[in-house]
LUMMI-490939 format. One record per residue: x, y, z of N, C-alpha, C in turn; residue in three letters; chain; residue number from 1. Coordinates in steps of 0.05 Angstrom, whole numbers, m for minus. Layout:
GUNU;X;Y;Z;X;Y;Z;X;Y;Z;ALA;A;NUM;
...
//
This chain:
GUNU;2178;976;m71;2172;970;m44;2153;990;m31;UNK;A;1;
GUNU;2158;1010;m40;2146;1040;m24;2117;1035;m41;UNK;A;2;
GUNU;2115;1026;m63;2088;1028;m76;2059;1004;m60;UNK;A;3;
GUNU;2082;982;m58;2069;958;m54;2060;964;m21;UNK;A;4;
GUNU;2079;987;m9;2069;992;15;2038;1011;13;UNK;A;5;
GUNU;2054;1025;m9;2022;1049;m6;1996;1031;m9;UNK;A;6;
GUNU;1995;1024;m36;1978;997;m36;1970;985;m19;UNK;A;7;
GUNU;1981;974;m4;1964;958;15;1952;975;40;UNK;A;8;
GUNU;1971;1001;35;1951;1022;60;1923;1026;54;UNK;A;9;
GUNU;1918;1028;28;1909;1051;11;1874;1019;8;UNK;A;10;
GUNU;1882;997;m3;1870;973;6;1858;965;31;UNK;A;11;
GUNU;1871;966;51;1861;968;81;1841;985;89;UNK;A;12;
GUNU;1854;1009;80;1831;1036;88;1805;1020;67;UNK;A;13;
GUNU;1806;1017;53;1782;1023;28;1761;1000;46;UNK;A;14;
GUNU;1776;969;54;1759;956;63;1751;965;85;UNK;A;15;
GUNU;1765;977;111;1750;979;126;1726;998;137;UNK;A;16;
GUNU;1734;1020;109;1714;1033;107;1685;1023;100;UNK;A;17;
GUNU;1692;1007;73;1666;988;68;1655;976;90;UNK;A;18;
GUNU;1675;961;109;1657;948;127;1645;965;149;UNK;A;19;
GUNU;1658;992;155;1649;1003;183;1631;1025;176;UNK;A;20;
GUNU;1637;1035;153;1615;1063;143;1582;1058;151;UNK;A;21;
GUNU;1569;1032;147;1546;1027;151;1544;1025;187;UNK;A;22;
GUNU;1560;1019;189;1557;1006;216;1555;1031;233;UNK;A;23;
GUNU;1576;1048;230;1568;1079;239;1552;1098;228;UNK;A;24;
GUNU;1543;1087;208;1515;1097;199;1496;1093;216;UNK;A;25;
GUNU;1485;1072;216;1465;1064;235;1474;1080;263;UNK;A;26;
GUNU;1492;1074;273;1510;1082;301;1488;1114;302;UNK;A;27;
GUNU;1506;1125;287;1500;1150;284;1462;1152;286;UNK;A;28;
GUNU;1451;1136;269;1414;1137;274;1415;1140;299;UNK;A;29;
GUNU;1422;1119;311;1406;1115;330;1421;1130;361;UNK;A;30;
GUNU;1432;1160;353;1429;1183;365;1415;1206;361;UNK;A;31;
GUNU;1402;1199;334;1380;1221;325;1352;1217;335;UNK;A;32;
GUNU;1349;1240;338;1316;1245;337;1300;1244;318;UNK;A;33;
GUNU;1278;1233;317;1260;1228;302;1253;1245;283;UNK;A;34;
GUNU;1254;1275;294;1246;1296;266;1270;1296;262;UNK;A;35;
GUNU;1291;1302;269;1316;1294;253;1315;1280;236;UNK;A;36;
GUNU;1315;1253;235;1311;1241;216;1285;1239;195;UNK;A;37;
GUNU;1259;1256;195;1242;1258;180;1251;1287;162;UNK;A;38;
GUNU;1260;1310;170;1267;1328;155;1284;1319;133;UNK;A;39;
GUNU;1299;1297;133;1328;1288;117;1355;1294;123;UNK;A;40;
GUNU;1351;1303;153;1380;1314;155;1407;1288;153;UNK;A;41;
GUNU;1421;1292;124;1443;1279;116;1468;1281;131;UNK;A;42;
GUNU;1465;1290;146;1492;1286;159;1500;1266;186;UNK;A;43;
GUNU;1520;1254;209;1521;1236;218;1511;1249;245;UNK;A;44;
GUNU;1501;1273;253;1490;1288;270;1463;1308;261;UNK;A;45;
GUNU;1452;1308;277;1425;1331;270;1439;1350;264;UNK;A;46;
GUNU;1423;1367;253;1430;1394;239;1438;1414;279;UNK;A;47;
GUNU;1423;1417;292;1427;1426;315;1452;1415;334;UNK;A;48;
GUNU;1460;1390;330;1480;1381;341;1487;1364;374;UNK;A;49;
GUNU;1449;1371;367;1438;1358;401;1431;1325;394;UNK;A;50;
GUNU;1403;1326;377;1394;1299;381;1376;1286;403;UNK;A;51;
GUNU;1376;1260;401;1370;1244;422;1381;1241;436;UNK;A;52;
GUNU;1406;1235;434;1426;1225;458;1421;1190;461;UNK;A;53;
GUNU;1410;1186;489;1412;1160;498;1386;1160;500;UNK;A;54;
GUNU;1362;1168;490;1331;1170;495;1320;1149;479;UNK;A;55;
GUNU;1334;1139;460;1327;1121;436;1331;1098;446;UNK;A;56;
GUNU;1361;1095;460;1357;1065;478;1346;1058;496;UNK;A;57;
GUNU;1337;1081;506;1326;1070;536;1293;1063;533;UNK;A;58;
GUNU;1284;1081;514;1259;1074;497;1261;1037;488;UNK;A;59;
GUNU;1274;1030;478;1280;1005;466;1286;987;488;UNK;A;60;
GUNU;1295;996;507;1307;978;524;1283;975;541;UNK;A;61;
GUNU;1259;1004;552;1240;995;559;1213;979;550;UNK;A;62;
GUNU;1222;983;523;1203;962;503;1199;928;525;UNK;A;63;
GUNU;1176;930;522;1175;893;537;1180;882;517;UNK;A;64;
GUNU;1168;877;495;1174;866;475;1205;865;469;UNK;A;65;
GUNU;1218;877;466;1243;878;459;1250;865;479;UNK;A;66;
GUNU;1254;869;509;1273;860;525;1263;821;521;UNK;A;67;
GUNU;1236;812;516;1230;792;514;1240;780;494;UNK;A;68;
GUNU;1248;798;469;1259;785;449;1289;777;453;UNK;A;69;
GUNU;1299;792;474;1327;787;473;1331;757;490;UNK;A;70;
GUNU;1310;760;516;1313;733;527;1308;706;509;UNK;A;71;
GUNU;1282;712;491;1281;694;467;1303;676;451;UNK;A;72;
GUNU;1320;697;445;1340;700;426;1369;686;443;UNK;A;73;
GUNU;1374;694;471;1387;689;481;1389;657;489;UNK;A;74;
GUNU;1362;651;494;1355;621;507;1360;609;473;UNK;A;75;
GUNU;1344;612;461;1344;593;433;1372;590;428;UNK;A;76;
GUNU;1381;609;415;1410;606;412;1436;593;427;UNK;A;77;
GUNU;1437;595;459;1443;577;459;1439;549;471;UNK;A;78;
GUNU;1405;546;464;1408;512;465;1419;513;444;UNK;A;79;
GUNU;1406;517;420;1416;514;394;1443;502;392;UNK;A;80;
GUNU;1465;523;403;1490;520;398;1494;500;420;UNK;A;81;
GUNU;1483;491;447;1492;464;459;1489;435;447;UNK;A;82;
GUNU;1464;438;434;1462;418;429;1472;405;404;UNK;A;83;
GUNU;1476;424;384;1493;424;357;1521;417;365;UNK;A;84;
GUNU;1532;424;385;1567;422;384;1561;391;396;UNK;A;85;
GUNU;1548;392;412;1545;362;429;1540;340;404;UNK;A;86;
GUNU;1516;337;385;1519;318;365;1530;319;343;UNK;A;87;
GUNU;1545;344;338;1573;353;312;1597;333;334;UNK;A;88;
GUNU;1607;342;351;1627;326;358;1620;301;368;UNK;A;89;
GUNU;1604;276;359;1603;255;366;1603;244;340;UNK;A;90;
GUNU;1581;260;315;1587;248;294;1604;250;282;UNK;A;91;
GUNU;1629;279;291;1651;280;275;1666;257;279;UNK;A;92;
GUNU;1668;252;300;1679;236;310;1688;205;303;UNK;A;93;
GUNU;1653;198;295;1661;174;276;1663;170;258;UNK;A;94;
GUNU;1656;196;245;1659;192;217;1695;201;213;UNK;A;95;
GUNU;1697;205;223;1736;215;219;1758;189;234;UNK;A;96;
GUNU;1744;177;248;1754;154;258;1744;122;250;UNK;A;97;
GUNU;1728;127;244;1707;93;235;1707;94;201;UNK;A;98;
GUNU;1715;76;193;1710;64;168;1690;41;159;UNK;A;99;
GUNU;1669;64;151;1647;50;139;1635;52;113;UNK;A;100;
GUNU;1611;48;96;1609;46;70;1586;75;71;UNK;A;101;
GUNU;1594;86;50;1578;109;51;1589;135;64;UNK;A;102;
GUNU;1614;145;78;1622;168;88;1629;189;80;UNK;A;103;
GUNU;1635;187;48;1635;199;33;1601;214;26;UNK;A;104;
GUNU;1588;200;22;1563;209;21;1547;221;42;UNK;A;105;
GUNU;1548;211;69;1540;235;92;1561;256;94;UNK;A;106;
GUNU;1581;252;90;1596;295;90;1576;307;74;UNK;A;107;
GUNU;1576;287;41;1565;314;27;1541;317;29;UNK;A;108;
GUNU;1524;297;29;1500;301;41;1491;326;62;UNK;A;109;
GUNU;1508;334;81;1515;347;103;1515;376;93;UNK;A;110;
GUNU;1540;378;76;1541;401;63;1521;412;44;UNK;A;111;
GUNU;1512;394;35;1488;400;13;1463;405;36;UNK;A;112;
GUNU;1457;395;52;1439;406;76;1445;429;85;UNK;A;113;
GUNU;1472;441;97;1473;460;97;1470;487;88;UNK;A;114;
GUNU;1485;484;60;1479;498;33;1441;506;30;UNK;A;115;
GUNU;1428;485;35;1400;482;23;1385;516;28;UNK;A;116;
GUNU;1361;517;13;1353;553;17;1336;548;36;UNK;A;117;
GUNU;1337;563;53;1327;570;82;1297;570;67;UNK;A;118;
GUNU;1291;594;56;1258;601;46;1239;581;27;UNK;A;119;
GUNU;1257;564;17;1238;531;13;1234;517;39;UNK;A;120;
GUNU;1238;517;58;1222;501;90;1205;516;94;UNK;A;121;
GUNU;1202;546;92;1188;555;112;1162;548;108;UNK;A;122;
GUNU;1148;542;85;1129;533;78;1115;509;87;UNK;A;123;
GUNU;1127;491;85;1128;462;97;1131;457;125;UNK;A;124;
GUNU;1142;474;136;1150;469;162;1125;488;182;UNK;A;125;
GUNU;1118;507;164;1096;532;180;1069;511;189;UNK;A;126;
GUNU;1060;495;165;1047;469;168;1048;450;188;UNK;A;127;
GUNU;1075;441;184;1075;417;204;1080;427;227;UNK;A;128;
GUNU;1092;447;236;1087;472;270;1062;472;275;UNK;A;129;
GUNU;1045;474;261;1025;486;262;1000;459;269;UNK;A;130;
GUNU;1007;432;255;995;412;259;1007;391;285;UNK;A;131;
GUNU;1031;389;289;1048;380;318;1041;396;346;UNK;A;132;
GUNU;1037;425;334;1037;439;359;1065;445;371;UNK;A;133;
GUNU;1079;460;348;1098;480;360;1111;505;348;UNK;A;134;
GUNU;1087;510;346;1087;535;326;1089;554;342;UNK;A;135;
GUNU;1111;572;344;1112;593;368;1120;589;393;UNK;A;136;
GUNU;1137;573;387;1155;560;413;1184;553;404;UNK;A;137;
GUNU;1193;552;421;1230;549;432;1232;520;409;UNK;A;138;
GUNU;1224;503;416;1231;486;401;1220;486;373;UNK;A;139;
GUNU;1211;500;367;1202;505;341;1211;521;316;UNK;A;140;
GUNU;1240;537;336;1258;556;324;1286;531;331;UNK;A;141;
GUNU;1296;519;347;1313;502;356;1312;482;335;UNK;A;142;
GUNU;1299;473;329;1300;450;309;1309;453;273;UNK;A;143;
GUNU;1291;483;267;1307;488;248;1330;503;243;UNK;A;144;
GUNU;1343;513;266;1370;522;270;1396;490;274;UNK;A;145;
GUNU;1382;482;284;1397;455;286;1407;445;260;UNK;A;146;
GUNU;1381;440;241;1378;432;217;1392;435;187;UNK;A;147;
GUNU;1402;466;195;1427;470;181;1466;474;194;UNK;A;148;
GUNU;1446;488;226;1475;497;233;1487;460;242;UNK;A;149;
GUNU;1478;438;247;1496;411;250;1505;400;227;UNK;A;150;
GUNU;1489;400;208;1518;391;187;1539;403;180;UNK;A;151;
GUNU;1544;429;177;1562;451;179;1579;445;202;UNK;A;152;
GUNU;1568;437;214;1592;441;246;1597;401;245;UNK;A;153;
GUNU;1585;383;239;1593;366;222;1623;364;204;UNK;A;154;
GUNU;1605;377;189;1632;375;169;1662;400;177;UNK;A;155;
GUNU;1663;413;195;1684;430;207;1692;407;225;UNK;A;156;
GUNU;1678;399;243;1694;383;266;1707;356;255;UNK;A;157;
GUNU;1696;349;240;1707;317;223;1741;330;209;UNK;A;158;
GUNU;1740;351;201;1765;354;185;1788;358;207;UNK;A;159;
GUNU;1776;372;241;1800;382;258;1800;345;265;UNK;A;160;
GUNU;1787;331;273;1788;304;284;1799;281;266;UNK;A;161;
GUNU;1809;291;238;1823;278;229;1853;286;228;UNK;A;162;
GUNU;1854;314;233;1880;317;242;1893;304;266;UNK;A;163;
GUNU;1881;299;288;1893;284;304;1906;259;304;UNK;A;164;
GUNU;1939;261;318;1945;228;315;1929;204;330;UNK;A;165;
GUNU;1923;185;313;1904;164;322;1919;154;339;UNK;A;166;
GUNU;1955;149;349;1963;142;364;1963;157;393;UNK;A;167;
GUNU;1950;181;395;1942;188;414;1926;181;432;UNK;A;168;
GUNU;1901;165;426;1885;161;423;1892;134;441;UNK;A;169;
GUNU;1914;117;420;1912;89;421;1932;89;455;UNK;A;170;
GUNU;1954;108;458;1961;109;481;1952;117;512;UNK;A;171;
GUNU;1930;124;500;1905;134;536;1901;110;535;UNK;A;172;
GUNU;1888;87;518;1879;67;516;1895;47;529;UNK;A;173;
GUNU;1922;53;526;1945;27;537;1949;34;560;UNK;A;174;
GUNU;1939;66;571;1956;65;602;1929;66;614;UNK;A;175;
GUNU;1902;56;607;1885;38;618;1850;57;615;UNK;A;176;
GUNU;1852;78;588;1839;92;588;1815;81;578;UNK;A;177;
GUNU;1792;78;585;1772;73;562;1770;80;538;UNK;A;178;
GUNU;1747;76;516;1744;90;491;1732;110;503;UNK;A;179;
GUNU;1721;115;511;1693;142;516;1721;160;543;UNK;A;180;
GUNU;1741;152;555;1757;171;569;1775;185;551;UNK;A;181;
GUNU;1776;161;534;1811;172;511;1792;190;500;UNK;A;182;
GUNU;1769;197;496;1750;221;474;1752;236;490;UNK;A;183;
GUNU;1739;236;511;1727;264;528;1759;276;544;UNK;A;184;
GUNU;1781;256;540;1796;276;564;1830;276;537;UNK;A;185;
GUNU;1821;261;515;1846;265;501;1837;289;471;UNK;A;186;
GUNU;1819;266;463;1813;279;431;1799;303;432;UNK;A;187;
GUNU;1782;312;457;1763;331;453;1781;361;455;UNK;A;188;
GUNU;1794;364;481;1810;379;482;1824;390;457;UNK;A;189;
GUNU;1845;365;444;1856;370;420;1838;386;402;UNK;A;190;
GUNU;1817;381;395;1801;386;382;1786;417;392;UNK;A;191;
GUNU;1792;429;409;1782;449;429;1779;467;395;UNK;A;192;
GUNU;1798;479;381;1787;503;373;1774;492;353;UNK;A;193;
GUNU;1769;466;340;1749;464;325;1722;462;329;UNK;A;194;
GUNU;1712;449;357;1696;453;378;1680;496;374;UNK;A;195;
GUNU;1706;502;387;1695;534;392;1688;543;361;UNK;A;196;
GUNU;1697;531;339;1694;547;318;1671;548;306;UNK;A;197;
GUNU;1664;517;307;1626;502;305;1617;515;335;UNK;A;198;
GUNU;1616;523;354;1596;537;370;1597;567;366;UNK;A;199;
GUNU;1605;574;348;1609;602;335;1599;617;311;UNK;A;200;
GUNU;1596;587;299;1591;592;275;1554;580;286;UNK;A;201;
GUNU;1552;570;300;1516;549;298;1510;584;325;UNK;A;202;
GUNU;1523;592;336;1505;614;352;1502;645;337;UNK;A;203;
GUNU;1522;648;307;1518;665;298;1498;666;277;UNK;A;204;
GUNU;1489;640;270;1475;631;248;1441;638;265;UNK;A;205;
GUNU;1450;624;288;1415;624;298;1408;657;307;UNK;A;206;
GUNU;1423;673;313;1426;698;338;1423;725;305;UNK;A;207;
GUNU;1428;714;281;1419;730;262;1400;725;240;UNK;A;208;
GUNU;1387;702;245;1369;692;233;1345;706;246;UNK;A;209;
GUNU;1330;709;211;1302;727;216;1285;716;195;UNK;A;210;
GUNU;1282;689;177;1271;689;164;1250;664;175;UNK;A;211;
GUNU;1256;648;193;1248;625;207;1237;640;233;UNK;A;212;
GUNU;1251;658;245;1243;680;267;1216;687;250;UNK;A;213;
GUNU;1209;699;240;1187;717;226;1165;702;217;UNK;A;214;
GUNU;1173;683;204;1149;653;188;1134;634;211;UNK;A;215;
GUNU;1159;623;238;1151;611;253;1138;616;279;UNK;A;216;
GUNU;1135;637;285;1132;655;302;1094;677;303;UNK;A;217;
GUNU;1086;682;315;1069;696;310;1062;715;338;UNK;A;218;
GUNU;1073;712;363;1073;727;384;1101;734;397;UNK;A;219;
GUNU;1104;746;415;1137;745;435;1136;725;445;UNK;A;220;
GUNU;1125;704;443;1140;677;461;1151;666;458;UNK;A;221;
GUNU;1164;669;428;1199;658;418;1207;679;392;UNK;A;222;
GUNU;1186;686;386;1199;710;374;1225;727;370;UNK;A;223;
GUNU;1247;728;365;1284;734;371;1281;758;365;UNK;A;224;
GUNU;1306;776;361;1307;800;364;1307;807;334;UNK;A;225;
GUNU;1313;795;320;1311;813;286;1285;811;276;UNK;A;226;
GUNU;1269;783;284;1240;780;280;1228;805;290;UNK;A;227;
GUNU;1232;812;317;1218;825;337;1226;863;327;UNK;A;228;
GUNU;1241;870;319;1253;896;303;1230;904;277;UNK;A;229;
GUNU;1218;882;266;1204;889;241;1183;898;257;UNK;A;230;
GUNU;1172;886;282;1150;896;291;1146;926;305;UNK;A;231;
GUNU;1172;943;313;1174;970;315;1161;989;299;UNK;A;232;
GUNU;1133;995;305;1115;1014;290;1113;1039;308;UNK;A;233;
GUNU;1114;1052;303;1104;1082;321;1078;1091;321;UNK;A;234;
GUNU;1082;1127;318;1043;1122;322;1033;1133;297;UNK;A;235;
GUNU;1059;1130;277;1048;1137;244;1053;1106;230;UNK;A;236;
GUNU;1036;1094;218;1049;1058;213;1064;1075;180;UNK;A;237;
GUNU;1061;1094;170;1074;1107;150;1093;1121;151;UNK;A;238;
GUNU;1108;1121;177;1129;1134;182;1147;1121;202;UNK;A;239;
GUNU;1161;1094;193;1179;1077;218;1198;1096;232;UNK;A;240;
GUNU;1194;1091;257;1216;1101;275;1240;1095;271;UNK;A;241;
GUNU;1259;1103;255;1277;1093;241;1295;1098;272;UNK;A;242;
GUNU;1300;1121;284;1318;1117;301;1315;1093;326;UNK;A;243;
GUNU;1285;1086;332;1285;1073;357;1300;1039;337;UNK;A;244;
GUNU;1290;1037;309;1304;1014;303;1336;1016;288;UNK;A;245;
GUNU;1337;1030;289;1377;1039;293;1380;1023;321;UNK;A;246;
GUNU;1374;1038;343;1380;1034;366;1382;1003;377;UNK;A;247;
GUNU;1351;995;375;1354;969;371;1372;948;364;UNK;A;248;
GUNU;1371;952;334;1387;941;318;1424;946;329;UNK;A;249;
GUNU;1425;968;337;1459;977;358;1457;946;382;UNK;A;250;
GUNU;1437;950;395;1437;931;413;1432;905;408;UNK;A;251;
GUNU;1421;901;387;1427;865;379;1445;853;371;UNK;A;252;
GUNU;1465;881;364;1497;872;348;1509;872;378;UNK;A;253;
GUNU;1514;883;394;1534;885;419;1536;853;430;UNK;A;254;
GUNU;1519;836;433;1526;815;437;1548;800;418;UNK;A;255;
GUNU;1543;800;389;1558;787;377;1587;802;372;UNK;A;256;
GUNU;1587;834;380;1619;838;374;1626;838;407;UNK;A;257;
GUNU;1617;831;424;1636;823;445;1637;798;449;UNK;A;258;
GUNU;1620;784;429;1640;756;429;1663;759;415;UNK;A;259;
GUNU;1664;763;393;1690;764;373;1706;779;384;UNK;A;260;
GUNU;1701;803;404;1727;815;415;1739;798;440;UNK;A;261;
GUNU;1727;777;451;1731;766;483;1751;743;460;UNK;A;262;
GUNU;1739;734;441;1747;709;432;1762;710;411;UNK;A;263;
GUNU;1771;728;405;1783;734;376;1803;712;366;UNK;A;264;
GUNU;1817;711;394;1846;690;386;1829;660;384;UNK;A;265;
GUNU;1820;656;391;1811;630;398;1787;622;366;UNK;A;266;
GUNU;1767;642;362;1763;635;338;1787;639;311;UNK;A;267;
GUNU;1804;658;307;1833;656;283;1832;633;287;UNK;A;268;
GUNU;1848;621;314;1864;592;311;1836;573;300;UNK;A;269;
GUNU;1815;571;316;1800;539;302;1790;555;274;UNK;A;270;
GUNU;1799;576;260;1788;589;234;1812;563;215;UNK;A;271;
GUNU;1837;569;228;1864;567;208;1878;543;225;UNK;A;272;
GUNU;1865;522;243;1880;512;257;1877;491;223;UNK;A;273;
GUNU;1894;474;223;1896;447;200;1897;463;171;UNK;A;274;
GUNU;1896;481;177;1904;502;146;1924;490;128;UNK;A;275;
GUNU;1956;489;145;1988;485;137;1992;459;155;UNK;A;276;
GUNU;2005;440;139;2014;419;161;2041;429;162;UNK;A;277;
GUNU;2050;412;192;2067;419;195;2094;398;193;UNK;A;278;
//
C-alpha cells in the first residue's frame, strides 16, 4: 500500500513537472533582459538577480501590433466559436434524433474532416482568398477554423444528444410545447455541458492556431497573436528578442488558463459527462 502510495506521488510530481517546467521557463524569459539572455545566462534569473522586471511586458503591450493582434484573435475566435456551437448543435441534433440513410457516413465523414492536415489547404485556399477577395480578413481565418473545429463539435454534441431521454422531449410536446420550444428550452439545456465542451474545444483550436494565421494573412488586419509573435524582430534581425517574445507569448496564454481556471468544473463534467451510464 505504502509503495503504490509512493508511486503515485513520485508519478504526479514527474508529470507535472513535465508539464510546468517549460511553462516557467518561458515565465522566467520573459523577466530577463535581453543581454541576459544573449550572454547565456542558464539559470531561471540573470546572473545579477535584477533583470527586466515588468519592462518586457509593457514593451509588448505597447506594441500596436500586438495589441491589434489580440483584438484580431479575440473577435475571430469568438465568432468562430459562435457560430460553430450554433450549427454543431442543430446538426447534432438531427443526426442523434432523425433516422435517415447515410448517418453513419456523415459522423465519419465529420471525423475524417476533422482529423484532415491543416498544411494540405493552405495551398489551395491561399489561392482561392486571394481570387474571392478575402485574403487578410476576419472571414478568411473564420471559415477555415469553422472547417475543422464543426465537425469535431458535430460529432461531441451528437453523442451528449443521444444520451437524452427522447421521452423528454415527447413530454414538453404533450403539455403543448412546440418542436423548436421542446429543443431550445428542454434538450439544449440538458445538453449544456456538451454545448460548453464544443465551445471550448472550437475557441481553443482557433485562439492557438498559427498555421492558417501565418499563410492567410499578410498584414495586422486579421493577423492573431501566434501569427503576429513570429513577426517580433528587434534591431538585430540575427538576434530575436527572445525575452519581448517570452513575454508575449506569457500574455497569449493568460486568456486560455483563465478560462480553464473560471471553468474547470464545467469543462470535467461535458469532458466525462456520458462516460458511465448510470
Amino acid at each position: 500500500m505504502l509503495k503504490n502510495k509512493i508511486g503515485l506521488t513520485v508519478g504526479i510530481a514527474f508529470v507535472l513537472a513535465w508539464c510546468l517546467l517549460p511553462i516557467a521557463w518561458i515565465v522566467s524569459l520573459s523577466f530577463k533582459s535581453q543581454e541576459s539572455i544573449t550572454v547565456g545566462n542558464p539559470g531561471f534569473l540573470p546572473a545579477d538577480g535584477t533583470g527586466a522586471g515588468w519592462t518586457n511586458y509593457h514593451d509588448v503591450l505597447a506594441d500596436e501590433q500586438f495589441r491589434r493582434a489580440i483584438i484580431n484573435s479575440i473577435g475571430i475566435c469568438l465568432i468562430a466559436t459562435a457560430l460553430s456551437v450554433i450549427l454543431a448543435t442543430l446538426a447534432a441534433y438531427a443526426i442523434a434524433r432523425l433516422e435517415f440513410k447515410g448517418k453513419k457516413f456523415v459522423l465519419t465523414t465529420a471525423l475524417v474532416i476533422a482529423m484532415f492536415p491543416v498544411v494540405s489547404l493552405v495551398g489551395p485556399l491561399f489561392d482561392l482568398w486571394r481570387t474571392i477577395g478575402i485574403y487578410d480578413t476576419w472571414i478568411g481565418l473564420i471559415i477555415p477554423y469553422m472547417s475543422f473545429t464543426l465537425p469535431l463539435a458535430i460529432w461531441t454534441l451528437s453523442a451528449f444528444f443521444r444520451e437524452i431521454p427522447w421521452e423528454m422531449e415527447q413530454a414538453a410536446q404533450v403539455d403543448g410545447a412546440t418542436s423548436w420550444q421542446a429543443f431550445r428550452k428542454v434538450i439544449v439545456p440538458l445538453a449544456a455541458p456538451g454545448v460548453f465542451t464544443a465551445a471550448i474545444l472550437t475557441f481553443f483550436f482557433a485562439w492557438n492556431d498559427f498555421v492558417f494565421g501565418i499563410s492567410l494573412t499578410s498584414t495586422e488586419n486579421a493577423r492573431p497573436i501566434p501569427a503576429a509573435l513570429s513577426f517580433f524582430v528587434g534591431a538585430d534581425p540575427f538576434n530575436r528578442p527572445a525575452s519581448l517574445l517570452a513575454a508575449g507569448a506569457v500574455v497569449a496564454t493568460i486568456p486560455i488558463i483563465a478560462i480553464v481556471l473560471i471553468f474547470q468544473r464545467k469543462i470535467v463534467a461535458g469532458l466525462t459527462s456520458g462516460a458511465v451510464k448510470g
